[in-house]
N, C-alpha and C positions, 0 to 999 in steps of 0.2 A: 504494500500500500504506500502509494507515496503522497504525501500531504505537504502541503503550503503554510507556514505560521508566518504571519506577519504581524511583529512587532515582537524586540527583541529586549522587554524588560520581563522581570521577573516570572511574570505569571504566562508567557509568552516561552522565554527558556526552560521552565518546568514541565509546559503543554510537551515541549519537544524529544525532553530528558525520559518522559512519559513514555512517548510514541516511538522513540526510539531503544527503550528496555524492551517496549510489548512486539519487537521487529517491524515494525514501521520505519520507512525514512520519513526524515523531517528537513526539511528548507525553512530556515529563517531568515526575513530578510527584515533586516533594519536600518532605517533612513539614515540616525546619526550612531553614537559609538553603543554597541550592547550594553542592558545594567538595569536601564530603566531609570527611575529615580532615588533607588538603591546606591547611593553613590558616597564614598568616604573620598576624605581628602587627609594625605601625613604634610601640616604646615610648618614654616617655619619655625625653629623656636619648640619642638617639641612637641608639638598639641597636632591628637587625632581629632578630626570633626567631625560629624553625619551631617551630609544636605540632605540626605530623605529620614528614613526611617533611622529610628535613634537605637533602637532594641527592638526586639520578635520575642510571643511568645510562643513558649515550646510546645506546639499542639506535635499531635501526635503524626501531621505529614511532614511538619517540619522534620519533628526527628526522625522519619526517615529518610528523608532529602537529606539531612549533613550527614546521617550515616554512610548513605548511599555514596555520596562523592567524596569518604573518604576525611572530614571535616571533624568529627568526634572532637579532637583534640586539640580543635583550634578555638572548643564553646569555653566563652568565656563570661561568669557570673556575677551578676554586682554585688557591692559590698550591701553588708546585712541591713543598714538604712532604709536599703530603697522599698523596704516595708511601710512605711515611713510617707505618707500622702499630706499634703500641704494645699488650704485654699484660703484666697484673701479675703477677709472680711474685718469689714470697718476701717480699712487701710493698715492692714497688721496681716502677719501669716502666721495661719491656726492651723494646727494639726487638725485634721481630718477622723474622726474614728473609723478604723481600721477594719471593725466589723458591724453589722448592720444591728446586731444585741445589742452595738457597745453606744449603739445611736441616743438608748435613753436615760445612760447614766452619763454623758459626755454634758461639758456646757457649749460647745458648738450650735447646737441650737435651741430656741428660746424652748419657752415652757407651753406653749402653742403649736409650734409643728412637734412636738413631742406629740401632743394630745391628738394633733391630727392624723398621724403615724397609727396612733393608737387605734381609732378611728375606721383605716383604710381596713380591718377585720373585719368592718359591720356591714362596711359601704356594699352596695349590691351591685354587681357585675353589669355592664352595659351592653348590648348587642355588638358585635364588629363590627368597626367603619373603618373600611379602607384608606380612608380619607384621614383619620385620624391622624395627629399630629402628635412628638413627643411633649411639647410643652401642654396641650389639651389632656392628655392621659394620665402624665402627672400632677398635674392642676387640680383635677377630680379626684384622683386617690390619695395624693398625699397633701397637696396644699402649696402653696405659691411660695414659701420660705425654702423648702424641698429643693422646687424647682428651680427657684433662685441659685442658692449656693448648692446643691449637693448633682441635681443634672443640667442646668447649664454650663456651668464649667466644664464640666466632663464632657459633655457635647460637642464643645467650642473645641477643646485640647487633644481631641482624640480626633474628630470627626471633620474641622475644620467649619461645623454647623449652627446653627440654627435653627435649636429646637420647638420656637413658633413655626417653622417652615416643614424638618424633618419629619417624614413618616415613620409613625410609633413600627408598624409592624413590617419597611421595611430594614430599620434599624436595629432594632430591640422585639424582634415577633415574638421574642418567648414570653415575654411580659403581659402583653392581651393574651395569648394563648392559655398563661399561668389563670389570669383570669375569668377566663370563660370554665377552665377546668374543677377551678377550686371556690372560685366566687371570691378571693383575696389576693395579689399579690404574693402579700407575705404568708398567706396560710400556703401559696403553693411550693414558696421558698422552702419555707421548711419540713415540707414533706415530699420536695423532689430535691434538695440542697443538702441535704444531712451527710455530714461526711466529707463531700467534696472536696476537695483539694485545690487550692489556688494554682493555676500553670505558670511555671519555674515562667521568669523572665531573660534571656540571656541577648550577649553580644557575643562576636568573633570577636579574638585577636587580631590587631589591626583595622576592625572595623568591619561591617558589613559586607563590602562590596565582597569581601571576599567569598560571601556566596555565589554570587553572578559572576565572578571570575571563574570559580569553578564549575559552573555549568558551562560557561563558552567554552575553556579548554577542553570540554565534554563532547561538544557540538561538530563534529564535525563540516553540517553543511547550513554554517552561518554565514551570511552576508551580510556584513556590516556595510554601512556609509551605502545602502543601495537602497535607493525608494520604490515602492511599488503604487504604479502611478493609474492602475486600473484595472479592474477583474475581468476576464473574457471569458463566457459562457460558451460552454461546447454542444453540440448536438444532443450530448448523451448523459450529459448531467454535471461533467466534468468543467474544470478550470486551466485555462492560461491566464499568464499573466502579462502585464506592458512593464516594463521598470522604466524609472526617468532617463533619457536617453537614449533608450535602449528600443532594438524592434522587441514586439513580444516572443516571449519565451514559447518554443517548442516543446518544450517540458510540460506533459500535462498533470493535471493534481487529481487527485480523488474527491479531497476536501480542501477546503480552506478555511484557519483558525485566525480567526479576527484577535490581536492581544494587542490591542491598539485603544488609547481614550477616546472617547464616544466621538471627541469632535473631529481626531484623526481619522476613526473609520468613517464617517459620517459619507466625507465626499467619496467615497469607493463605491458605499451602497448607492448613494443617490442615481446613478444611471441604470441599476438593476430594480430597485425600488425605492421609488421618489419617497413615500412614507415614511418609510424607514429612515432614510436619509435626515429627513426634517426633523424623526423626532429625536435622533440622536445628537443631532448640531444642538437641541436644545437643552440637553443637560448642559447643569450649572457647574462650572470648577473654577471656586474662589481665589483669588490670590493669595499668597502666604510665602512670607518672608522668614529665612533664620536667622537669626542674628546669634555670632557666636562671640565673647569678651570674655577675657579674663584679665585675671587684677591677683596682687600680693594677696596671700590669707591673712595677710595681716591689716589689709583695709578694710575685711569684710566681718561686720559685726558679728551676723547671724550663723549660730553654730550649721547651717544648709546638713543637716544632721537626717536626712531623706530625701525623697524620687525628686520632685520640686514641686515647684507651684502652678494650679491654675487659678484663673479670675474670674470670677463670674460677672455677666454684663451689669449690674446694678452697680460693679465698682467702678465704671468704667475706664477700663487698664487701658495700656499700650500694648504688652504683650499679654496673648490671650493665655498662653503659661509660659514655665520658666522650670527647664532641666537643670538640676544641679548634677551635670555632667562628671565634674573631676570627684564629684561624692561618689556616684554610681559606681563610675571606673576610675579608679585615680593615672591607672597609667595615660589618659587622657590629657593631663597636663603635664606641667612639670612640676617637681615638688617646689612645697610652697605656694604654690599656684592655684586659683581655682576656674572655674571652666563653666561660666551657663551659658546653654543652649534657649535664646529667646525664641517664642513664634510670635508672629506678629502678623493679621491680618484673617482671613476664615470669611465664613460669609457673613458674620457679626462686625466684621471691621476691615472691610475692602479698603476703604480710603487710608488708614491707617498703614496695610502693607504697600502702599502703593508713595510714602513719602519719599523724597530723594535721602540720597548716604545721609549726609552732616545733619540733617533737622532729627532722621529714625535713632540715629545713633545717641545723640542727644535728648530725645524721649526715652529711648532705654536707657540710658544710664540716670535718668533723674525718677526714673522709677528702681530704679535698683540702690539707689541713695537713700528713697523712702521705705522701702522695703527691708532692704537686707542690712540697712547701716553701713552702705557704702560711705569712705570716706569724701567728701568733696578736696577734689584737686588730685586724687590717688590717679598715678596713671593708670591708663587700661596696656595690658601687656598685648594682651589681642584684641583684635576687633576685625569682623571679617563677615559680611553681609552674603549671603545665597537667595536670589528672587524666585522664586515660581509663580511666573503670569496666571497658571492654570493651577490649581495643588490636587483636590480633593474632589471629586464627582459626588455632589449632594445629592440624597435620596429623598427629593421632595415630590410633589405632584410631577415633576417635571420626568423622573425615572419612571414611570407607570408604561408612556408609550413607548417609550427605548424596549425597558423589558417583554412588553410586549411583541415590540419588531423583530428584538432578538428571537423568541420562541417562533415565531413565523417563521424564520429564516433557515433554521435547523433544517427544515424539509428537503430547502435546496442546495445542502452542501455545506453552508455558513454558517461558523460557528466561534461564540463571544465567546471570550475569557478574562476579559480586562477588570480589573478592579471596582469600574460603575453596573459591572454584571454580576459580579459574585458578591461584592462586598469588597469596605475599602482596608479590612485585615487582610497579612500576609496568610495568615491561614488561613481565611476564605478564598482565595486567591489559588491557595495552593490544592486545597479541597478541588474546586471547581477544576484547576488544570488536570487532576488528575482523573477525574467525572469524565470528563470529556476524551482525552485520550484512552479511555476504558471503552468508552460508548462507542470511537472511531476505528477500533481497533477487537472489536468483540465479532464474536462469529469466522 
């Protein structure tokens, strides 16, 4: 069988890594360098950085993927902190309770979303609405202080979202699900939760990329820096393709895996199905910025003693959270030294990731003065901005016809993998890739 993948980040080199264990060949072609947005950088001066993903956790395709290529002993763990969750309120960073029992003996929140918490036992379950939104879902079951501090932020920090805008079920499905089952959230927590185990968090040594490095050197029929500028349908069901430049390829495909962001694919489909086309050009992917600085540990007041901080929009931040990077991993710095990793921007604060260098750099650092007890006048030893025009593929009303087009497309050969199809976790991602070259390769 021989198959087409186009698009040569993550969830794109895993389709491939797939199809070619199960004896399939695979052809990857990708426009600019393999990786994806999976990308480490070793800078001057000592300091590893993440432009994308900062850490993975270890679902169970994961750990087969780094076993498989070999990787075991490149996993590397944070320091025991990163237990250790942080969100701002009232202009201070408040540790977080850790577990959701430990919600009602904590002072984090007042004595009203306690009761309303308490409450969400009684409250009686609502029909499904597709339509429904995370901030509508928990509004009604827990109560608007909830929403405020404990999922907006996490929203924002994870998600790059907008939990007025995001859909409850397709973000969070198990949540409605829990409650049509049990008629409480929390009664369904605790009697499908019991026991579970939190998933290990980790990083590689030296950083990320070195998963997507090891899938290229895996790959043998990767084509990097090669665009594919259009799909050509065959008599028989089959696929050529045009690359930029290039006349079309003689090579014919079985299938063709789309691991490309919805607005990439978008113009491919549009001349096989206008529909399609439209509704993927229309997913949303906010801007977001990383901003990486570090400074003496000797300017910075705050013990950064866990993961880091998010902010919920009532505070109204600059950055929507804040990794205390050289806590997590110290070999990230240099000693001495400490290392945050800001975002800045999401669909709560477009204009924000979008200011130029000197004004963003200058908002972060005067939030990190009121925050962390930076010193004023302390140099910054790094400072080193990364932009993403596009970041995150939000799952608002706007993903409904994408996913839909996608399931239509199946029939004829076309088939999603990207991040705004599965999920914008690596181990959705990685699930999904593997779904898919099981299903291409069955029979």
């Amino acid at each position: 069988m021989n198959i087409a993948v186009i698009g040569g980040g993550i969830t794109g080199l895993v389709t491939a890594w797939h199809l070619q264990q199960r004896g399939a060949t695979a052809h990857v072609y990708e426009a600019g360098e393999a990786g994806g947005n999976m990308r480490s950088r070793q800078l001057p001066g000592g300091y590893v950085v993440e432009l994308g993903p900062n850490s993975l956790q270890l679902s169970p395709e994961l750990e087969q993927l780094i076993n498989g290529l070999g990787l075991a002993s490149q996993i590397q763990e944070p320091e025991a902190v990163s237990s250790r969750r942080y969100v701002v309120r009232e202009g201070r960073v408040r540790e977080l309770p850790a577990k959701p029992q430990q919600l009602l003996f904590s002072g984090f929140f007042s004595l009203g979303a306690k009761l309303s918490v308490l409450r969400e036992l009684r409250r009686p379950a609502q029909p499904p609405d597709p339509q429904e939104t995370i901030a509508h879902f928990f509004r009604r079951r827990f109560g608007q202080e909830i929403l405020d501090y404990a999922v907006n932020p996490f929203v924002s920090g994870i998600y790059a979202g907008d939990p007025a805008r995001l859909l409850v079920h397709k973000t969070f499905p198990q949540l409605p699900a829990l409650e049509q089952a049990h008629g409480s959230v929390l009664r369904g927590f605790a009697k499908t939760m019991k026991g579970a185990a939190r998933r290990r968090i980790i990083s590689l040594r030296g950083g990320l990329q070195a998963l997507t490095d090891a899938l290229v050197a895996r790959l043998p029929h990767l084509h990097a820096r090669t665009r594919v500028e259009a799909l050509l349908p065959q008599p028989d069901g089959r696929y050529r393709l045009r690359l930029a430049g290039q006349p079309a390829l003689a090579e014919i495909f079985d299938a063709v895996v789309l691991a490309l962001p919805a607005y990439a694919a978008a113009p491919l489909l549009a001349p096989l199905d206008a529909e399609a086309g439209e509704a993927l050009a229309a997913v949303h992917y906010p801007p977001m910025t990383a901003v990486h600085t570090a400074y003496d540990r000797t300017a910075v007041q705050h013990p950064l003693n866990g993961f880091g901080a998010l902010s919920p929009r009532v505070e109204q931040p600059v950055a929507a959270g804040t990794l205390w990077s050289s806590s997590l991993f110290p070999d990230r710095a240099p000693a001495g030294q400490v290392l945050f990793t800001s975002f800045v921007g999401g669909a709560q604060y477009e204009a924000l990731a979008q200011l130029p260098d000197e004004p963003l750099l200058a908002a972060v650092r005067a939030e990190q003065e009121r925050l962390y007890g930076l010193q004023p006048g302390a140099p910054a030893r790094l400072q080193h901005i990364f932009r993403w025009p596009r970041s995150i593929p939000q799952f608002d009303s706007g993903i409904l016809p994408a996913h839909a087009a996608a399931d239509r497309l199946e029939a004829r050969g076309l088939w999603t993998v990207a991040n705004w199809r599965a999920g914008v976790g690596i181990p959705d991602c990685l699930r999904r890739a593997e779904q898919v070259a099981t299903a291409l390769t069955a029979g």
